[in-house]
GUKOLMI-684291 format. One line per 8 residues: their letters; for each residue x negated, y negated, z negated of C-alpha. Coordinates in Angstrom, 1 decimal. Layout:
<marfis>
a) X:Y:Z | ...
</marfis>
This chain:
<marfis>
xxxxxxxx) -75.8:-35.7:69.7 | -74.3:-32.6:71.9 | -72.0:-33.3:74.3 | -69.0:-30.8:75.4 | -66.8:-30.6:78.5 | -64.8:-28.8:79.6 | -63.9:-27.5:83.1 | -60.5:-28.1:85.5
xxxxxxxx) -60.5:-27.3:88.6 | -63.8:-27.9:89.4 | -63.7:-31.7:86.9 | -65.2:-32.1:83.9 | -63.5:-33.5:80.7 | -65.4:-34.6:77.7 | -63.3:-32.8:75.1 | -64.6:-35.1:72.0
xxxxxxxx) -63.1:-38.1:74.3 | -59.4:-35.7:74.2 | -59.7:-35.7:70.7 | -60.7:-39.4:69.6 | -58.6:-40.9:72.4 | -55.3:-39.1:71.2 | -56.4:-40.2:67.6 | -56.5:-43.8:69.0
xxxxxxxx) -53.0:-43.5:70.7 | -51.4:-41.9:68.4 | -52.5:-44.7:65.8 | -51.6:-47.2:68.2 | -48.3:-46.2:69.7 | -47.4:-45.2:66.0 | -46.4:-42.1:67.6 | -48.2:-38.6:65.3
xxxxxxxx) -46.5:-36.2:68.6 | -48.3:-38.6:71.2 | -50.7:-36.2:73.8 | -52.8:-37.5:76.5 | -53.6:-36.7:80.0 | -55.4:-37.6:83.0 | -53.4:-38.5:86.3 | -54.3:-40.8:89.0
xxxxxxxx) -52.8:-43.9:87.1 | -52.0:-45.1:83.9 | -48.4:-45.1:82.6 | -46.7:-43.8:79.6 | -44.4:-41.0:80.1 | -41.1:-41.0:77.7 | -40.1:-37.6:78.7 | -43.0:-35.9:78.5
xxxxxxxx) -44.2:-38.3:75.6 | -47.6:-38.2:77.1 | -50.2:-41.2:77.6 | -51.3:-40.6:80.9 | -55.2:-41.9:81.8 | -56.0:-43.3:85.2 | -58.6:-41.5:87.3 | -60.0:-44.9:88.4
xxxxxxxx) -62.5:-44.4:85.1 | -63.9:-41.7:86.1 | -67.5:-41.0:87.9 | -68.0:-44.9:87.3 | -71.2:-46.5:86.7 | -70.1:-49.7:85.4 | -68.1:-48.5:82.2 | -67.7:-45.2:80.2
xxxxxxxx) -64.8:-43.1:80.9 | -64.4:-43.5:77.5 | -64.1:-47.3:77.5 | -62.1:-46.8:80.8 | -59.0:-44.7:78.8 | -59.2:-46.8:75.8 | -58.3:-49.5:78.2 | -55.1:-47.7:79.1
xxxxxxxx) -54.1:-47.4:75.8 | -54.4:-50.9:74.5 | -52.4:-51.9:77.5 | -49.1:-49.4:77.2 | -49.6:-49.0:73.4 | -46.1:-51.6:73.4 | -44.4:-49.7:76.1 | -41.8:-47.9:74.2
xxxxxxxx) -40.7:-51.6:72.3 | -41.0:-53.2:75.5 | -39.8:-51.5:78.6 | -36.2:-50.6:78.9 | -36.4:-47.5:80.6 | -32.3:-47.2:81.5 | -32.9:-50.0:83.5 | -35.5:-48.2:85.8
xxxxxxxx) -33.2:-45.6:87.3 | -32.0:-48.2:90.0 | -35.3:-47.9:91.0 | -36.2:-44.5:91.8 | -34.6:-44.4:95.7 | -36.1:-47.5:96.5 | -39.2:-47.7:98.1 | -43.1:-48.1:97.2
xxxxxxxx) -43.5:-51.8:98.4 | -40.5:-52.5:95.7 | -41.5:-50.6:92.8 | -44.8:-51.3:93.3 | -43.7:-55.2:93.1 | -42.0:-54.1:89.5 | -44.1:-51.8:88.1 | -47.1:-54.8:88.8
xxxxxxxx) -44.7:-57.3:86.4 | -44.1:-55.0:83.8 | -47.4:-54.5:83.4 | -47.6:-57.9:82.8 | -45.1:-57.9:80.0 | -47.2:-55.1:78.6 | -50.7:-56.6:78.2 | -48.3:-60.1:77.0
xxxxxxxx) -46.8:-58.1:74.2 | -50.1:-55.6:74.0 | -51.9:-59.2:73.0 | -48.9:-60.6:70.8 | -49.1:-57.7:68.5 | -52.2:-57.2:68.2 | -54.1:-60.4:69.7 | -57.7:-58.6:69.2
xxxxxxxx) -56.5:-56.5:71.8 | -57.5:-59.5:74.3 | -61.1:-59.6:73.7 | -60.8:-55.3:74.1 | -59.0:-55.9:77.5 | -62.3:-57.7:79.2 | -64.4:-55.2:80.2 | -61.8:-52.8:81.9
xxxxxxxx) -60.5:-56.1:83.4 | -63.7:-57.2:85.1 | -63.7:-53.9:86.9 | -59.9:-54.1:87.9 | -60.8:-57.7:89.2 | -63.4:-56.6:91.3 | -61.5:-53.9:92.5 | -58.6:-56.2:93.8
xxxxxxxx) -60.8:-58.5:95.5 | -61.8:-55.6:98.0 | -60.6:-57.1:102.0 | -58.0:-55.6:103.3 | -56.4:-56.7:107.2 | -53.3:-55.3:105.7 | -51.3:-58.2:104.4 | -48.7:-56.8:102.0
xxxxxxxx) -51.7:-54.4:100.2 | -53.8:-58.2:100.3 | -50.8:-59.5:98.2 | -50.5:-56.7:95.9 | -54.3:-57.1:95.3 | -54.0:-60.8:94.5 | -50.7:-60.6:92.6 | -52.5:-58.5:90.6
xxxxxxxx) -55.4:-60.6:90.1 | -53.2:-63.3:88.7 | -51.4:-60.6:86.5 | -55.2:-60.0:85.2 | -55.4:-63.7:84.5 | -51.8:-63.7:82.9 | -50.7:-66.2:85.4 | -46.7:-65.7:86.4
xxxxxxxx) -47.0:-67.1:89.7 | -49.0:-68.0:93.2 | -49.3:-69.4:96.2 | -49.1:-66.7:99.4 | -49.3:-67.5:103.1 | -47.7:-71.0:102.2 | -44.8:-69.7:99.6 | -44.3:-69.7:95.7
xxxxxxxx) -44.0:-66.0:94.5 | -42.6:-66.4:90.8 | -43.1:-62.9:88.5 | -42.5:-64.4:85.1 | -40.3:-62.3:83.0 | -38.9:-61.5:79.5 | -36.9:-58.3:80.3 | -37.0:-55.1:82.4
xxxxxxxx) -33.9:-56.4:84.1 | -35.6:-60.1:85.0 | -38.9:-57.9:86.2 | -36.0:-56.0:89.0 | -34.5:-59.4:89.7 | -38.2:-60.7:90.1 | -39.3:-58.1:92.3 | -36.3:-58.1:94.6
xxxxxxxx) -36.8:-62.0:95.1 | -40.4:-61.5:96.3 | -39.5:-58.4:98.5 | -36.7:-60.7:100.3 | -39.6:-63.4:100.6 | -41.8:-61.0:101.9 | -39.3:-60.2:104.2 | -38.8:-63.2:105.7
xxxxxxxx) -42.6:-63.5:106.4 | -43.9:-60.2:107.1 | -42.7:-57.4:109.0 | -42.6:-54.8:106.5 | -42.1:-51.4:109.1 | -44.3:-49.5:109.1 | -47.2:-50.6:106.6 | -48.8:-48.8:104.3
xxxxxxxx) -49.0:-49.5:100.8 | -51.3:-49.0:98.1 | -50.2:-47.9:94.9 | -52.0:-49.6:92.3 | -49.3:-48.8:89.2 | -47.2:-45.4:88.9 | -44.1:-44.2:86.7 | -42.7:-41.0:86.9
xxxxxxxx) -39.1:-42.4:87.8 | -38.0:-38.7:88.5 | -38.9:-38.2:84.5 | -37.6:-41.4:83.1 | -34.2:-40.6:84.7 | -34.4:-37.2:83.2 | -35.1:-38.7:80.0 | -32.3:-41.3:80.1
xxxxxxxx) -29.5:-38.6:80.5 | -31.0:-36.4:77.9 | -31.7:-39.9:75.5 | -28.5:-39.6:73.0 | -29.1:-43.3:71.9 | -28.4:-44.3:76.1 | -26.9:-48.0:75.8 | -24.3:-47.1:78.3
xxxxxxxx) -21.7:-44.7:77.1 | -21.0:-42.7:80.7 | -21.7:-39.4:80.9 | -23.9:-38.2:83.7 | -23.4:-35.3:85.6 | -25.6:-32.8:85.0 | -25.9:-31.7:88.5 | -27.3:-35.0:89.7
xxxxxxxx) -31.0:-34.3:90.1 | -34.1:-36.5:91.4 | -37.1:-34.9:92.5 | -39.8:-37.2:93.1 | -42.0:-35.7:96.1 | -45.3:-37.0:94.2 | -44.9:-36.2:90.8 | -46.5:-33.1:90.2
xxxxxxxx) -46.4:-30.3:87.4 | -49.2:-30.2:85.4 | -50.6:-26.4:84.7 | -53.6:-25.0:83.9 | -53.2:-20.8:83.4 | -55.8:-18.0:83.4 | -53.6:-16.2:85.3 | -52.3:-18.8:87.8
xxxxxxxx) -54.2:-18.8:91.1 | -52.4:-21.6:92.2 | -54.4:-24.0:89.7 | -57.1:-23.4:92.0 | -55.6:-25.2:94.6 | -55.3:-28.5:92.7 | -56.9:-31.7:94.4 | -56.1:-33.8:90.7
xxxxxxxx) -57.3:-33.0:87.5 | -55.2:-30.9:86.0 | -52.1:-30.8:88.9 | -50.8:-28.2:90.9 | -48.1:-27.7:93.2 | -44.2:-27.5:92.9 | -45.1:-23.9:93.9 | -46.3:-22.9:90.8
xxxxxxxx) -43.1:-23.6:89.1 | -41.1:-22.4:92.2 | -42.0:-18.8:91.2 | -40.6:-19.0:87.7 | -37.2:-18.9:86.7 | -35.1:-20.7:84.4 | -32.3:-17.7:84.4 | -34.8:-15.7:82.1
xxxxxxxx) -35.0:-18.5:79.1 | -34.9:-17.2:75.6 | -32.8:-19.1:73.2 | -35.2:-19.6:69.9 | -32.7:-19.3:67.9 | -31.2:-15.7:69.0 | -31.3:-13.0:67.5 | -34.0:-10.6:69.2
xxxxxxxx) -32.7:-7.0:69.2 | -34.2:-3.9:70.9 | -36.7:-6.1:72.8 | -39.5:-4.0:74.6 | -43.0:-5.7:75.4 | -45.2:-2.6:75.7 | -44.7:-1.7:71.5 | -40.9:-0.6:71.7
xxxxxxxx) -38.2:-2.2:70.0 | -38.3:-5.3:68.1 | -36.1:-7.6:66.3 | -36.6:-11.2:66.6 | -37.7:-13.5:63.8 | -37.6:-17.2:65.8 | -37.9:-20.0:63.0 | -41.1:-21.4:63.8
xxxxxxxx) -41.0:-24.5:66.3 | -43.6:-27.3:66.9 | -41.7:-30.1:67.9 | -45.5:-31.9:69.8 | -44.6:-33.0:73.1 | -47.6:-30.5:74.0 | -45.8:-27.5:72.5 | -42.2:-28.8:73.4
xxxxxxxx) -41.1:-26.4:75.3 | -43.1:-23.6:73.7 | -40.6:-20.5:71.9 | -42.0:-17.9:69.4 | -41.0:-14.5:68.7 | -42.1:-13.1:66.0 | -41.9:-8.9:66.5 | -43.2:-5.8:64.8
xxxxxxxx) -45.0:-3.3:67.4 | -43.7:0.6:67.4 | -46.6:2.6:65.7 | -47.0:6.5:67.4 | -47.8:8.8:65.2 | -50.3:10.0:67.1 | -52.6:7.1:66.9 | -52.8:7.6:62.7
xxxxxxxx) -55.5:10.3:63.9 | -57.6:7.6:66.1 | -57.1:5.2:62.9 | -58.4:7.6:60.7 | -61.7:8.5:62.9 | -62.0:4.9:63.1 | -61.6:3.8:59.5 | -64.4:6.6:58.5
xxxxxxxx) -66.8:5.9:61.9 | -67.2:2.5:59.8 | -66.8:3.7:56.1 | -70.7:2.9:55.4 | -70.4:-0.8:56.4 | -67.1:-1.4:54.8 | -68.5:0.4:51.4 | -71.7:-2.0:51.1
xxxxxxxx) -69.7:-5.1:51.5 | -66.9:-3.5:48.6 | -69.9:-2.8:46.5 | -71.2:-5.9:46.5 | -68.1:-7.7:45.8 | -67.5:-4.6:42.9 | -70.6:-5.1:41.6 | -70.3:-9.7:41.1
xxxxxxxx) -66.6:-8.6:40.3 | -67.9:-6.3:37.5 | -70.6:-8.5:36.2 | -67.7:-11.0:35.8 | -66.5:-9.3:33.9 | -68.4:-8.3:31.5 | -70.2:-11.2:31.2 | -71.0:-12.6:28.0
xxxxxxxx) -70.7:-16.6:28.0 | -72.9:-18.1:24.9 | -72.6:-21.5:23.5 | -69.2:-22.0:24.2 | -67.0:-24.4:22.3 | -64.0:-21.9:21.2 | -63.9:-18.3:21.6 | -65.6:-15.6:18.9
xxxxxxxx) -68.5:-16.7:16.1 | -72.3:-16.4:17.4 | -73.9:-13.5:15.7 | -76.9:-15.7:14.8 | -75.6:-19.3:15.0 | -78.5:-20.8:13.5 | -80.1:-22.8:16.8 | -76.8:-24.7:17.7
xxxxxxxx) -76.6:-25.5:14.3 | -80.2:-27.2:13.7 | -79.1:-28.9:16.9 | -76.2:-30.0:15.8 | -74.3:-28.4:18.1 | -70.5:-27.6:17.8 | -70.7:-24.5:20.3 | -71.2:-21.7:18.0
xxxxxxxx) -69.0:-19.5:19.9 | -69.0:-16.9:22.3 | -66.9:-15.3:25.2 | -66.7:-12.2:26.3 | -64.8:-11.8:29.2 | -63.9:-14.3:31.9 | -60.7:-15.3:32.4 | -59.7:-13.5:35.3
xxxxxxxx) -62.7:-11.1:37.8 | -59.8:-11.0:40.6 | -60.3:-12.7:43.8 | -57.6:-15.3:43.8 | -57.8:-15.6:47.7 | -55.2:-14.8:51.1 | -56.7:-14.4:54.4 | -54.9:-14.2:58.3
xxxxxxxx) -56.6:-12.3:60.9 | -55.3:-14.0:64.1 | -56.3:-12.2:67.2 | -56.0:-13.6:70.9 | -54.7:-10.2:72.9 | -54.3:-12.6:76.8 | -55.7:-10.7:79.9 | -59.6:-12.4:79.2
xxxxxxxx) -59.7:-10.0:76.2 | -59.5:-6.8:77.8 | -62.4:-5.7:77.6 | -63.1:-6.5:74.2 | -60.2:-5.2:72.6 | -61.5:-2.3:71.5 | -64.4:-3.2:69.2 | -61.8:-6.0:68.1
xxxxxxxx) -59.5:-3.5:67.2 | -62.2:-1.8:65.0 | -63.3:-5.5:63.4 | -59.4:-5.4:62.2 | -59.9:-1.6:60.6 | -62.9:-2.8:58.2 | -61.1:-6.1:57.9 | -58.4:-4.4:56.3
xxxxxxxx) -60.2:-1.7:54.4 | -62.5:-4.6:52.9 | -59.5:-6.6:51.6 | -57.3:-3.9:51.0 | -60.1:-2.5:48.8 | -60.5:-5.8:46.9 | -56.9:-6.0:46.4 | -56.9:-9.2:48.6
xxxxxxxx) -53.4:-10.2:50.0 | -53.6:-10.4:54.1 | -51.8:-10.8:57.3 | -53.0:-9.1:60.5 | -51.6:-10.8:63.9 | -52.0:-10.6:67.6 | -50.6:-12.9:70.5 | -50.1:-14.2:73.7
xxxxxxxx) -47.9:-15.9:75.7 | -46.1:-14.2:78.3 | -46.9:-15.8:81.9 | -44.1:-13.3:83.8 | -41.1:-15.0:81.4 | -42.6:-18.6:82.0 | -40.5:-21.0:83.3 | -40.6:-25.1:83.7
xxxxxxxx) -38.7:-25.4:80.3 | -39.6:-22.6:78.6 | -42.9:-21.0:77.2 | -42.4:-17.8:75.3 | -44.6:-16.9:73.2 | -45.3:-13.5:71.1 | -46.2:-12.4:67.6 | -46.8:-9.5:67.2
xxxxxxxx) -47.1:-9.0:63.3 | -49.2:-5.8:62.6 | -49.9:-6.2:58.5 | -47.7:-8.5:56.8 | -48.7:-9.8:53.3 | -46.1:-8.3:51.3 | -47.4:-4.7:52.8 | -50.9:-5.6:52.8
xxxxxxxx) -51.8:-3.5:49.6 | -50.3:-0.3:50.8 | -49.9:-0.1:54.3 | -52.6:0.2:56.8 | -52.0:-1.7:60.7 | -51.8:1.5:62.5 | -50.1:-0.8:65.3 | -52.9:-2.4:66.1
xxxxxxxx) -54.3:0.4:68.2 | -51.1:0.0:70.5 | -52.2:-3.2:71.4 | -52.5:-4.7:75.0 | -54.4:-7.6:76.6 | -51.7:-9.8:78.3 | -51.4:-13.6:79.5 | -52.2:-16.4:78.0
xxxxxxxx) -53.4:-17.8:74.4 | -51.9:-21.3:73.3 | -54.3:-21.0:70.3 | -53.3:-24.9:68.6 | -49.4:-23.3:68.4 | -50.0:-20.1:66.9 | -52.7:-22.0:64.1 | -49.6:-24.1:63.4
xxxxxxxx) -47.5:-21.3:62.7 | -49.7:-19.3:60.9 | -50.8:-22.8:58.6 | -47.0:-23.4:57.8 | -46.5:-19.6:56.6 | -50.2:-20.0:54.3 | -48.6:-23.5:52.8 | -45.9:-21.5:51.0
xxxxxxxx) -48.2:-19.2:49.0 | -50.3:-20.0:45.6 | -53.6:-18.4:45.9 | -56.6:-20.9:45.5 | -58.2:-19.9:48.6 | -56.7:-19.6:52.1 | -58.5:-18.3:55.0 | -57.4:-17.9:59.0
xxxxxxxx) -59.9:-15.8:60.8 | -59.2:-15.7:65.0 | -60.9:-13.3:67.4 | -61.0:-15.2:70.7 | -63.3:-15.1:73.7 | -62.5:-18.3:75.3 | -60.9:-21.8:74.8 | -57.3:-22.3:74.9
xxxxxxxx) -55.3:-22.0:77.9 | -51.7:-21.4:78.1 | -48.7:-23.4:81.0 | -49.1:-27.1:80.9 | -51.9:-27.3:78.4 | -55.4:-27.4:80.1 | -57.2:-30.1:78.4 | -54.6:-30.9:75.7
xxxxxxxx) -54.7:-27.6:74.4 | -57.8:-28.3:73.4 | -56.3:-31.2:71.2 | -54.1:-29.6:70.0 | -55.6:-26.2:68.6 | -58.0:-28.8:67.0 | -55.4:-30.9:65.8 | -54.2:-27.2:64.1
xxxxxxxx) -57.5:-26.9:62.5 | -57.5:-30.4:61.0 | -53.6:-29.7:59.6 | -55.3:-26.6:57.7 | -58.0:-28.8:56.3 | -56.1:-30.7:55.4 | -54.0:-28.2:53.1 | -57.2:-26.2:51.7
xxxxxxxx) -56.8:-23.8:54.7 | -60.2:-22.6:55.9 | -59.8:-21.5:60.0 | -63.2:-19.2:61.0 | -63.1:-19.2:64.8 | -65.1:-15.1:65.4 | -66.0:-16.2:69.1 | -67.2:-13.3:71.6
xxxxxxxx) -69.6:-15.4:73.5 | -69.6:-12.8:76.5 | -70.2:-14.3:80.2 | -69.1:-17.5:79.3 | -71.0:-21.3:79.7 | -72.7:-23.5:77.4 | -70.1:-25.9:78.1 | -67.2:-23.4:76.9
xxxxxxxx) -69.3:-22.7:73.4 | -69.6:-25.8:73.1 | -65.9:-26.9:73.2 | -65.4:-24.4:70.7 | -68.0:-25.5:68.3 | -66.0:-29.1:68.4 | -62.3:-27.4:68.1 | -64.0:-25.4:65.1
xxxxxxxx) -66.7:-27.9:63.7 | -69.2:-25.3:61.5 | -66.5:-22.3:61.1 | -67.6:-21.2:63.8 | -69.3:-17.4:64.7 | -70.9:-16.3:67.8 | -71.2:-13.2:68.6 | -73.1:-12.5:71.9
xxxxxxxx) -71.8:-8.9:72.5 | -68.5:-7.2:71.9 | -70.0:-4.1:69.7 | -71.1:-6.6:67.3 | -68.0:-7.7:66.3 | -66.7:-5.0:63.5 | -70.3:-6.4:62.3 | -69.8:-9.9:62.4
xxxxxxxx) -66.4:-9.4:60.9 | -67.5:-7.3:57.9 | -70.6:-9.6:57.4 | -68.5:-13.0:57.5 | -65.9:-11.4:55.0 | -69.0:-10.6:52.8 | -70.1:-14.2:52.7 | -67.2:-15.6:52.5
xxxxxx) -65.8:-13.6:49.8 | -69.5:-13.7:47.8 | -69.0:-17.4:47.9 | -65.3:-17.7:46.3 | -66.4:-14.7:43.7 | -69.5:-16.5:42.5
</marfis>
């Protein structure tokens, strides 16, 4: 078996574990917009709706990493039933020594109610929880991190209480209110014994407090009916954005997987958010004016705050010349491929079907009658020689594809002539998402529709020699889009080809965009929709291809150099179309 990863900032993340483990969360936390992600501890983010992984699993000799995250999950899979998040904002001013005693009891009440709902879940826990127990039996000279550590060990054990430098600390509790009453009983204690200036202490549990009060005045089902003033705000100095950009240098300065500084988000601005549901008008991108078509939204956590626009470029009449000297520089390819389709096509139909049970009387019926046959008939023509089939040409114009935008350009001329030939309905689409409009809440993305179906038989996409290379591609997103527009129509056969060079990469989805554009491809299967992945395999690693080959599974085409891809197009629509003919 062939193992992929895939690289952030200078880590390496088994994409197949991505995919299973949000399969396994998802199922588990009964949650089908559940993502995952990799932070230094385990927790399970309401806001964000994210499972978050803790980086103690990783580079470990004594488990998987794979083991390691599933034992994350079966311990937080009850925290949405059994954490009462309103109750945490009290919390988030105090300091760590407190919420660490907290967070440490209600993660007791989550591996209790883990085991109560799904008792296997116990035996599950015991690996992972060797490991924890040999971590907090490390010797420490600091005394408050030494009780942490052993408070923790009896948490392991499911024991609600020990003995400490000649004291009872209780930490049994049924409620997130009991945990807070709990914990500020054993701080007081610890008071009394220890001088608590001036000591560090080691987190061993996190929670994004910063996010879960966020989340509390944005939840409409809050339990207490007060408003909130909107221009309260809590920024936690630890919790971190999580981006991963081709175009952000700032990524590079990440010490954790998949975090960045406040600085990236510093230099975008929320004043230039675009309302998904306005109207669009005169809107210039590079292709002129454009009016807005904004239905499409993917309510994933991982696409949450992700817009579309969905625009029709400005053609210039002067590019119809550099079509044309395109469309005849590959009139030879495009003609063999139409002539072997014309020629099945024509056979077809023509064909003469013998011993058929209903249709026109054999000429010489003799045989089937000695065999006491009852098909004595014949047909002469099939029912129908059309190609009952719809294809979408999806092509990734972000700044990676520069160089290859050219021959990609000429892949989308025979594409069209080929189909347009065969009378074949088709879309023809480019996109990217725009990394100078990005802001924290706000992701817009463009569509830039160069062929839609309806025009497909008579007009060509002139447009698509106007097209530039700009910033990003959040591939699983634009597969959804494109799926939910192929669900609405009735041909037999439905087919998404994408031109991309790379894997996906778009703000605040490194390794989860991954996920998710697979995800997309197992929607599409899912509804009879076939997604061809035409990958330019230019300057990139083994690793990369081989990320793509598990997004894609066996639709997928490598082409090692750029020039071969009006090639590789015309050859793949050959096959695919000799295949749905025959």
């Amino acid at each position: 078996m062939s193992y992929s990863f895939i690289k952030f900032n200078d880590e390496l993340v088994d994409s197949k574990n991505m995919m299973e483990l949000t399969d396994l969360a998802r199922l588990l936390f009964e949650n089908p917009n559940l993502t995952v992600s990799v932070r230094k501890h385990s927790y399970y983010n309401p806001r964000q709706n994210v499972m978050n992984f803790s980086m103690f699993w990783k580079h470990r000799q004594d488990i998987t990493e794979l083991e390691g995250f599933k034992h994350d999950i079966f311990t937080h899979f009850t925290a949405v039933d059994t954490l009462d998040y309103f109750e945490y904002d009290v919390l988030k001013s105090e300091n760590t020594l407190m919420q660490q005693l907290f967070l440490s009891i209600e993660y007791l009440r989550l591996r209790k109610s883990s085991i109560e709902k799904r008792p296997a879940i116990r035996k599950l826990l015991q690996p992972g929880d060797l490991i924890l127990k040999n971590n907090y039996s490390s010797n420490t000279k600091n005394s408050i991190n030494k009780f942490l550590y052993l408070m923790n060990l009896k948490i392991l054990e499911f024991e609600e209480e020990m003995e400490f430098n000649g004291s009872i600390y209780n930490f049994s509790s049924d409620s997130t209110a009991k945990s807070i009453e709990q914990a500020r009983q054993i701080y007081r204690l610890l008071a009394d014994n220890f001088d608590l200036h001036n000591l560090t202490v080691t987190s061993l549990h996190d929670m994004s407090f910063s996010d879960v009060y966020e989340f509390n005045k944005d939840n409409e089902f809050r339990k207490d009916s007060k408003s909130i003033s909107s221009d309260d705000s809590y920024e936690e100095e630890d919790e971190k954005s999580t981006v991963d950009t081709k175009t952000s240098g700032a990524a590079k300065d990440a010490t954790v997987l998949g975090e960045v500084g406040d600085a990236v988000n510093s230099q975008k601005s929320d004043s230039k958010k675009i309302n998904m549901y306005d109207d669009v008008s005169e809107f210039n991108e590079g292709f002129g004016a454009n009016t807005g078509s904004n239905k499409f939204r993917d309510l994933s956590s991982t696409n949450h705050y992700a817009l579309l626009e969905v625009l029709q470029p400005k053609i210039i009449l002067n590019d119809y010349q550099i079509y044309r000297e395109r469309y005849n520089r590959y009139g030879e390819l495009t003609k063999r491929v139409i002539g072997d389709i014309q020629q099945l096509l024509n056979f077809k139909r023509n064909e003469i079907r013998k011993h058929q049970s209903s249709g026109k009387l054999m000429r010489n019926p003799v045989i089937p009658i000695i065999e006491d046959s009852h098909k004595l008939f014949i047909k002469e023509d099939s029912e129908s020689a059309d190609i009952d089939a719809v294809f979408t040409l999806v092509i990734d114009q972000s700044f990676s594809m520069e160089s290859h935008l050219e021959e990609t350009v000429s892949a989308v001329i025979v594409f069209n002539h080929i189909l347009k030939s065969l009378n074949i309905k088709h879309r023809i689409i480019s996109h990217h998402e725009d990394t100078f409009e990005v802001s924290p809440n706000n992701f817009p993305n463009k569509i830039y529709e160069h062929l839609t179906f309806e025009k497909s038989a008579y007009y060509y996409p002139v447009s698509i020699l106007g097209i530039e290379s700009s910033g990003d591609n959040r591939d699983g997103f634009i597969l959804k889009h494109e799926i939910s527009l192929l669900e609405n129509l009735n041909e037999s056969d439905k087919f998404i080809i994408m031109f991309s060079d790379g894997l996906p990469s778009a703000e605040n989805y490194n390794q989860n965009g991954i996920v998710d554009t697979h995800e997309a491809v197992n929607i599409a299967n899912r509804q009879n929709i076939n997604v061809i992945n035409v990958f330019i395999n230019q300057d990139n690693e083994e690793q990369t291809v081989e990320s793509i080959k598990d997004i894609y599974g066996n639709n997928t085409i490598i082409v090692e150099r750029a020039e071969e891809i009006p090639d590789a197009t015309a050859n793949l629509l050959n096959k695919i179309l000799l295949s749905i003919t025959r």
